[in-house]
C-alpha positions as CSV (number, residue, x, y, z in Angstrom):
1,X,102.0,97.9,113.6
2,X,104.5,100.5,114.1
3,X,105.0,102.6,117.5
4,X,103.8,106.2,117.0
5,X,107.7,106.6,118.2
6,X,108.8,105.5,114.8
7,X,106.8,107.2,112.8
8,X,107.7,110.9,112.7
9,X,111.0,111.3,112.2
10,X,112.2,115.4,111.9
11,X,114.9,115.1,109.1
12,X,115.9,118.9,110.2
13,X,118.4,117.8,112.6
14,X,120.3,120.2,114.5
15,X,123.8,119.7,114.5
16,X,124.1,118.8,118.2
17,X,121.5,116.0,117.7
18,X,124.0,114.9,114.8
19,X,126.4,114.6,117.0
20,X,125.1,112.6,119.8
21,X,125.9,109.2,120.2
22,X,122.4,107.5,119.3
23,X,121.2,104.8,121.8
24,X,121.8,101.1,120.5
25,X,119.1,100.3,118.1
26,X,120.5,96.4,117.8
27,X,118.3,94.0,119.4
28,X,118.6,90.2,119.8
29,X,116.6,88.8,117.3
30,X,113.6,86.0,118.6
31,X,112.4,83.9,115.3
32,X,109.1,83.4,117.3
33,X,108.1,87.5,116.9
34,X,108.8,87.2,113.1
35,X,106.7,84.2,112.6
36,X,104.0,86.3,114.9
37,X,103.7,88.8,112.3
38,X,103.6,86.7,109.6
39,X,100.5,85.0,111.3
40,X,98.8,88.1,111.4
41,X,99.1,89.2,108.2
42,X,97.5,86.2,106.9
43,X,95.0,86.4,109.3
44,X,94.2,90.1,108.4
45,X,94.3,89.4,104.6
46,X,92.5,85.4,104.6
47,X,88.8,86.9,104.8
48,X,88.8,89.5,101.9
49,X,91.6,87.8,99.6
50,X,92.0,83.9,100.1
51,X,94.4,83.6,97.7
52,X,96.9,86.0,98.6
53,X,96.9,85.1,102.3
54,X,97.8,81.6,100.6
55,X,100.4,82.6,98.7
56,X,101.3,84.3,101.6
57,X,101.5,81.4,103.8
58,X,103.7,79.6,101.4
59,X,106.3,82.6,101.2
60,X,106.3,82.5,105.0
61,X,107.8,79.1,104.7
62,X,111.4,80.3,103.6
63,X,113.2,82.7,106.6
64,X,113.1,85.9,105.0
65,X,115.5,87.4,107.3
66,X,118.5,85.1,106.7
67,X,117.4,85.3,102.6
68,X,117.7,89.2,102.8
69,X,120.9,89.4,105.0
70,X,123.8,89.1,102.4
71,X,122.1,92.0,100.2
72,X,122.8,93.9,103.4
73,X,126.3,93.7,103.8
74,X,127.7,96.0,101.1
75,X,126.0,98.6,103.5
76,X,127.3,97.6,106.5
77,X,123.2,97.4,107.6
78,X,122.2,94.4,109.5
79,X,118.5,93.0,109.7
80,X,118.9,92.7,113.8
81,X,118.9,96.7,113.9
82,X,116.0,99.3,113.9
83,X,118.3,102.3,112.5
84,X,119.2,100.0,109.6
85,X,116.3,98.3,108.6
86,X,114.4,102.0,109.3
87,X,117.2,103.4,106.5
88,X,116.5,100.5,104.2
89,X,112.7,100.9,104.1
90,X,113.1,104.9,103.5
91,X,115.9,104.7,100.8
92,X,113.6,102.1,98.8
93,X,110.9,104.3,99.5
94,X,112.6,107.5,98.3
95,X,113.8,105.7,95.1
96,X,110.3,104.3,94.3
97,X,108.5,107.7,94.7
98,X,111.3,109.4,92.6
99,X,110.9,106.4,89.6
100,X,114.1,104.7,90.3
101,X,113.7,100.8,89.8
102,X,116.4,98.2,90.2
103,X,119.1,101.1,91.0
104,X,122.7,100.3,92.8
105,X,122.5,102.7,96.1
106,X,125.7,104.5,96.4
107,X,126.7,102.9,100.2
108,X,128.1,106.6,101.5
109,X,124.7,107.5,101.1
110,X,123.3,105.0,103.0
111,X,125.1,104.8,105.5
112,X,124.3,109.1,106.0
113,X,120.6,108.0,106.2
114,X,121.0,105.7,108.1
115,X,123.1,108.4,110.4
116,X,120.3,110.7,110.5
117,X,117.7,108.1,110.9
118,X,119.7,107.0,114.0
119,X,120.2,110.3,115.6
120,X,116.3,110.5,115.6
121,X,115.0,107.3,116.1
122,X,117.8,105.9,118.7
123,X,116.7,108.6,121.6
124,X,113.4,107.5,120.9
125,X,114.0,103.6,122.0
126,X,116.4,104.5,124.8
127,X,115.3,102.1,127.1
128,X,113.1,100.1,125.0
129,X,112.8,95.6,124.9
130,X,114.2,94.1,121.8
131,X,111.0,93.0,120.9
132,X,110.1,96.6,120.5
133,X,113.1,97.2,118.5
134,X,112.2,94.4,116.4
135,X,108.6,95.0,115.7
136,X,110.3,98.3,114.2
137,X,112.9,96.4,112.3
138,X,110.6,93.7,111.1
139,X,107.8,96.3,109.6
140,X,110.1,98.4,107.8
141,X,112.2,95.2,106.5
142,X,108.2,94.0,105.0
143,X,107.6,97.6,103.8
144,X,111.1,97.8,102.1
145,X,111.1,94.3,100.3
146,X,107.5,94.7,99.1
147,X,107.9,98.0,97.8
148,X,111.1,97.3,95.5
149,X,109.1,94.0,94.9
150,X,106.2,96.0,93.3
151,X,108.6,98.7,91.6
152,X,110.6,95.8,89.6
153,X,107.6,94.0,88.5
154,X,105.8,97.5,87.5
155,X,109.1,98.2,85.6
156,X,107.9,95.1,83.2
157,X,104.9,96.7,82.5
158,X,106.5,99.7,80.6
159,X,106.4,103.2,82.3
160,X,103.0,103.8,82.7
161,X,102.7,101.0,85.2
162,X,106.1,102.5,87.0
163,X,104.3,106.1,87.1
164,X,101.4,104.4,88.8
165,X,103.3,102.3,91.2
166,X,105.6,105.2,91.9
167,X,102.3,107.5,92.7
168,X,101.0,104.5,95.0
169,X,104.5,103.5,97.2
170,X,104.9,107.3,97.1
171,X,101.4,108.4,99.0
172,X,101.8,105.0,101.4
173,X,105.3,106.3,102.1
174,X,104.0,110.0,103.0
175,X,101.4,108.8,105.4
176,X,103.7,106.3,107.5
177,X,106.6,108.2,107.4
178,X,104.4,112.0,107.4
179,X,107.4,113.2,105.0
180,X,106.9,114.0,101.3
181,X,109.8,112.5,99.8
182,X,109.6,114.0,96.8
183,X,110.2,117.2,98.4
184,X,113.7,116.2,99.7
185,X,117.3,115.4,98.0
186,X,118.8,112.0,99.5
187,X,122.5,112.9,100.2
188,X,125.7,111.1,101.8
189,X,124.4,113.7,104.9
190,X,121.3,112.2,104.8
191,X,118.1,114.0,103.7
192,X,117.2,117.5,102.7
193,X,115.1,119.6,101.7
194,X,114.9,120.2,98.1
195,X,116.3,123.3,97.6
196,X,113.8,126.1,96.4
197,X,114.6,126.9,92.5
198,X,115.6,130.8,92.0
199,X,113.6,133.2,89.7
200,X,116.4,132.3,87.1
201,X,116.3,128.5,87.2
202,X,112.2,128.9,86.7
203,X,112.3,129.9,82.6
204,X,109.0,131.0,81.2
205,X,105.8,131.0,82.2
206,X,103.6,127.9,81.5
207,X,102.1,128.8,78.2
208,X,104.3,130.7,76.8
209,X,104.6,129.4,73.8
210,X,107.5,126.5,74.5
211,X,104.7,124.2,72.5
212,X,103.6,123.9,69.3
213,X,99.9,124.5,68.3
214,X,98.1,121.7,68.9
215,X,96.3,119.7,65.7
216,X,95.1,117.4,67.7
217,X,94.3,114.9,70.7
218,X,93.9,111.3,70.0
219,X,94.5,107.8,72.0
220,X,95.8,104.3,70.6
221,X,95.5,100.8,72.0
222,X,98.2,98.8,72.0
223,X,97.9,95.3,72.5
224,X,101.0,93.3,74.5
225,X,101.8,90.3,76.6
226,X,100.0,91.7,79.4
227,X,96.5,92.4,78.0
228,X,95.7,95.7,75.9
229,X,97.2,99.6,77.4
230,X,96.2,103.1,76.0
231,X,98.1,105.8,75.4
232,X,96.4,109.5,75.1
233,X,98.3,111.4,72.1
234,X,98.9,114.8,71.1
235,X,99.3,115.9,67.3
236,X,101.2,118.9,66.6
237,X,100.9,121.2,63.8
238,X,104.5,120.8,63.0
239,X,104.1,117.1,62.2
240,X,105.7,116.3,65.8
241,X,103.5,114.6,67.8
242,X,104.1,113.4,71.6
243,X,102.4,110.5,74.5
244,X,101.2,112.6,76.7
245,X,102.0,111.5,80.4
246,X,101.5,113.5,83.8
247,X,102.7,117.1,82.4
248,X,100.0,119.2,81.3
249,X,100.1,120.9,77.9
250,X,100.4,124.4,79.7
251,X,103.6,123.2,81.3
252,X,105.0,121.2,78.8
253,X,108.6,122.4,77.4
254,X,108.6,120.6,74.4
255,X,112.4,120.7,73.6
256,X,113.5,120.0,77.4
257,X,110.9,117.4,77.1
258,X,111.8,115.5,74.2
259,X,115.8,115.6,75.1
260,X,115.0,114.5,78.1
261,X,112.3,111.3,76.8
262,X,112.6,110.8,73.2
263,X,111.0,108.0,73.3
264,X,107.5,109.5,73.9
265,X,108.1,111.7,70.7
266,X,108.0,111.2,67.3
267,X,106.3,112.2,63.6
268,X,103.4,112.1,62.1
269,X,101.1,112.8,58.7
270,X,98.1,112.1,57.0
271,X,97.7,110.2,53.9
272,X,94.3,110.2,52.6
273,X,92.1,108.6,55.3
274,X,95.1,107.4,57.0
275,X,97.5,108.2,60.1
276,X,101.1,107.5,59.6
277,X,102.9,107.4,62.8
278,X,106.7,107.4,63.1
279,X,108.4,106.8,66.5
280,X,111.5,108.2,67.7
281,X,113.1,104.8,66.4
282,X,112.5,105.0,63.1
283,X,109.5,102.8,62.9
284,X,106.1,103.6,60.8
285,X,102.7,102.5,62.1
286,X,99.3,102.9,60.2
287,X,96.2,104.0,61.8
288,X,92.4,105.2,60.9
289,X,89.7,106.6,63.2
290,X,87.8,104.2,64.5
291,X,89.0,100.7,63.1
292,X,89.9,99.1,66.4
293,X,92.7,100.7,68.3
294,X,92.9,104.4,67.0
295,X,90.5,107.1,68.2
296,X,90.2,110.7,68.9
297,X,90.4,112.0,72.5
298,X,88.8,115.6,73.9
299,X,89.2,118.0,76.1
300,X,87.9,118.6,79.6
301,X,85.6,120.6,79.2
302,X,83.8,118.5,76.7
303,X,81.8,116.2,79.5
304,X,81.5,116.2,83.2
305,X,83.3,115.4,85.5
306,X,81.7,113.2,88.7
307,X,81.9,109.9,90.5
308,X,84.8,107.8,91.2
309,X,87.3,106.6,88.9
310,X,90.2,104.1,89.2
311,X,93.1,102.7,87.7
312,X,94.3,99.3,88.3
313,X,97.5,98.0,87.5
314,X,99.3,94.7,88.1
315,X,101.8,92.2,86.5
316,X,104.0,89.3,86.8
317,X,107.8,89.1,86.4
318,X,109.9,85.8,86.6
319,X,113.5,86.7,88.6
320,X,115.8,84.2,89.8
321,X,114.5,83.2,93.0
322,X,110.8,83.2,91.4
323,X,107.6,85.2,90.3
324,X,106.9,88.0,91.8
325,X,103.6,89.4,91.0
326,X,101.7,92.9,92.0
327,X,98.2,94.7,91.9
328,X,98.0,98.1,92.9
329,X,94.6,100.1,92.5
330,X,94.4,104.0,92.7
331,X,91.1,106.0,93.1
332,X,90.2,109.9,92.9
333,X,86.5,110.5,93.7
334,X,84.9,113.7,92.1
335,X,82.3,115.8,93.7
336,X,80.0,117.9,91.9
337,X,80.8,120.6,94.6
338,X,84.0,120.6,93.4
339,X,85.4,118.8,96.2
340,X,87.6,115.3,95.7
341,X,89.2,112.0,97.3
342,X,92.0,110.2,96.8
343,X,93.2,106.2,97.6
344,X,95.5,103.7,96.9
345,X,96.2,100.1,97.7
346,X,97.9,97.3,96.8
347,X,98.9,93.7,97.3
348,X,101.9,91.8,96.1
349,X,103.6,88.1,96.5
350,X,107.2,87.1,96.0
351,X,109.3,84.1,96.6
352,X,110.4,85.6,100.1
353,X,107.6,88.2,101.4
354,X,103.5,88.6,100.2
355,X,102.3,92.0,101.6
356,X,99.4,94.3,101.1
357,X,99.0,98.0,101.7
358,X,96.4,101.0,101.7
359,X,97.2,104.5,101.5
360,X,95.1,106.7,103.5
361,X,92.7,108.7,101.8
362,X,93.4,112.3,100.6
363,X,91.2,115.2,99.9
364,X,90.7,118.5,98.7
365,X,89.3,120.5,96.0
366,X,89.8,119.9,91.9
367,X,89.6,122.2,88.9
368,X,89.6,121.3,85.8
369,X,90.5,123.1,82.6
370,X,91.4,122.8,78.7
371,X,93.7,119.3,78.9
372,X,94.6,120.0,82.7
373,X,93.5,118.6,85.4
374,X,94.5,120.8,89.3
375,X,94.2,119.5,92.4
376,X,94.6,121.4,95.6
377,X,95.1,118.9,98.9
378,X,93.7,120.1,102.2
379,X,97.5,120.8,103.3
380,X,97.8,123.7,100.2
381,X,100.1,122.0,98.1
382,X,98.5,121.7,94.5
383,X,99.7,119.1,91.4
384,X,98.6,119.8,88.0
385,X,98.2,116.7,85.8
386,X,97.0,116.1,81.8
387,X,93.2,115.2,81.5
388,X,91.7,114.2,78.0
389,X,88.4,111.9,77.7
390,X,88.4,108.7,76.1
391,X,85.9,108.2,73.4
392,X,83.0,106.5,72.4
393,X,80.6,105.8,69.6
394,X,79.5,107.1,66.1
395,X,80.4,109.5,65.2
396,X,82.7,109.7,68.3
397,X,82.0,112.3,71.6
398,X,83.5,112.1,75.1
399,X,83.4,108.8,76.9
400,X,82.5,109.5,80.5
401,X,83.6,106.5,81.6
402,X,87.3,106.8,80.5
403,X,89.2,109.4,81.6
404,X,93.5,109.5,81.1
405,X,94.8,111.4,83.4
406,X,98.4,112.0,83.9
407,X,98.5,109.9,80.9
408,X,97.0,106.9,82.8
409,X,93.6,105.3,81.9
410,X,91.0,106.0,84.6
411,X,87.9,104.2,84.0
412,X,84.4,105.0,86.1
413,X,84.0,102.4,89.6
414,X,80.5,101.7,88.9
């Protein structure tokens, strides 16, 4: 586990802290501590998940630290240092939670994160055993290689499974590191905060007429090489129609939106019982209500809302070196009260590392309303996110068991 020392880090550094000469954060590396962790972790993951603590033990087998050292160079990081293995793990981190998969880090920019990071963290081990440094160093190194792990292989999954993995890396990252990444810009100064947007940059009002009207909500299945996925639809009465991810319908732009992901958009029309759906690449699909994989979706306020639902996501992707397979399970518990819970964890094995994780749960109070979907955390900050119902039977109503929100398919943890 990691030292409360490492863990809250105050990226607001004055410029006399910037300036300081951090303490060394090398250490002399002893194999033995590695192999120590590794034990653990099996140990800690054998009685709930057999398998995994095997796959884990095979993994083990190979020294991780010498496979991960070249990929290091190019940054001038080593794995025998806190600061840089601390930079590695939070640049991963910050890519993951922003969507980024498989990206080429500019190396000015890590090597000013890893600069900040230093000027924090290297007071904080003055005077501190290698084998504290390492226990830093070997964590974040773990955290870092699992979460790009899990990002690649969600990125084979299309980008509903990146959203989700993305959401997941991103609440694990805020808890360990107690800094919402997603509220700070990664610079070659390190990071900062995410500068506030003026009264100009804001445009209009959610609502205010940058949609269409809506004809209406539906959902398809689409069947693939990783089982069967559902995406939530939204007909417009312009013919344009639109996958609905984590943006709202109030808070949709649809011009900025499709300019900036045309390939969520595309037409549509009716032909006698039929749907004719054209994507943004030119290709026509055929669908009618209720023959297998099309089907209409509703709005919030047409069931509901209580009990815990989840979304599990997972896959398999063959790299160079070997597969590298994830699962990753998010939860949001609804109170009748009006009150909610939130979780996340996750496992995932590759040729070098097998690792699994759980987010600490969040809480605070949810509202829903039309196709959206608010949630207020106990810290203030709120996130509004689509909700439509699945649907069920004939003639079709709201599925209380099926839920998409933020475009994702929630179904009820019985």
């Amino acid at each position: 586990m990691l030292r409360a020392a490492a863990l809250t880090f105050g990226l607001l550094l004055p410029a006399a802290v910037m300036a300081q000469t951090p303490a060394d954060t090398r250490f002399r590396r002893d194999p033995a501590l590695m192999r120590v962790q590794q034990a653990q972790l099996v140990a800690a993951i054998k009685a709930k998940d057999p398998a995994t603590a095997a796959a884990l033990e095979t993994a083990f087998r190979q020294d991780v630290v010498e496979a991960v050292r070249p990929a290091f160079q190019r940054f001038g990081f080593s794995p025998d240092d806190a600061a840089d293995m601390t930079a590695a793990y939070w640049i991963t981190a910050w890519e993951a939670a922003h969507g980024q998969v498989g990206v080429e880090t500019d190396p000015a920019i890590a090597r000013g994160v890893r600069a900040q990071l230093a000027g924090v963290l290297g007071p904080k081990l003055r005077g501190r055993g290698d084998a504290e440094k390492q226990e830093i160093a070997d964590t974040m190194l773990l955290q870092m290689l699992f979460a790009d792990a899990r990002m690649r292989a969600a990125k084979a999954g299309g980008d509903a499974k990146v959203r989700a993995m993305s959401d997941a890396i991103h609440a694990e990252a805020s808890e360990l590191l107690k800094t919402d990444l997603r509220q700070v810009e990664m610079t070659a100064s390190g990071f900062k905060p995410v500068a506030a947007a003026t009264e100009q940059d804001t445009g209009p009002a959610p609502g205010s007429g940058r949609t269409p009207p809506v004809s209406g909500l539906y959902f398809r299945a689409i069947a693939g090489g990783a089982g069967v996925s559902y995406e939530p639809l939204v007909f417009f009465t312009n013919g344009d129609y639109v996958e609905l991810d984590e943006t709202p319908l109030v808070d949709l732009d649809a011009a900025a939106d499709r300019a900036r992901s045309p390939a969520r958009w595309g037409t549509w029309r009716k032909q006698g019982e039929t749907f004719l759906l054209t994507s943004s690449k030119g290709r026509t699909s055929d669908y009618r209500l209720g023959l297998g994989s099309f089907f209409p979706a509703f709005t919030a306020d047409r069931s509901p809302l209580s009990g815990t639902y989840k979304l599990t996501s997972g896959s398999t992707v063959y790299m160079a070196d070997g597969p590298v397979s994830t699962l990753g399970v998010s939860r949001l518990t609804f109170a009748a009260d009006g009150t909610f819970t939130q979780g996340a964890e996750g496992g995932g094995v590759a040729p070098t590392v097998a690792v699994s994780s759980r987010a600490a749960q969040r809480s605070g109070r949810w509202k829903l309303s039309g196709t959206m979907l608010e949630l207020t955390y106990a810290d203030g900050r709120q996130v509004r996110k689509s909700f439509v119902w699945a649907a069920q039977g004939t003639p079709p109503r709201p599925d209380p068991d099926m839920a998409f929100i933020g475009g994702d398919p929630f179904l009820r943890d019985r």
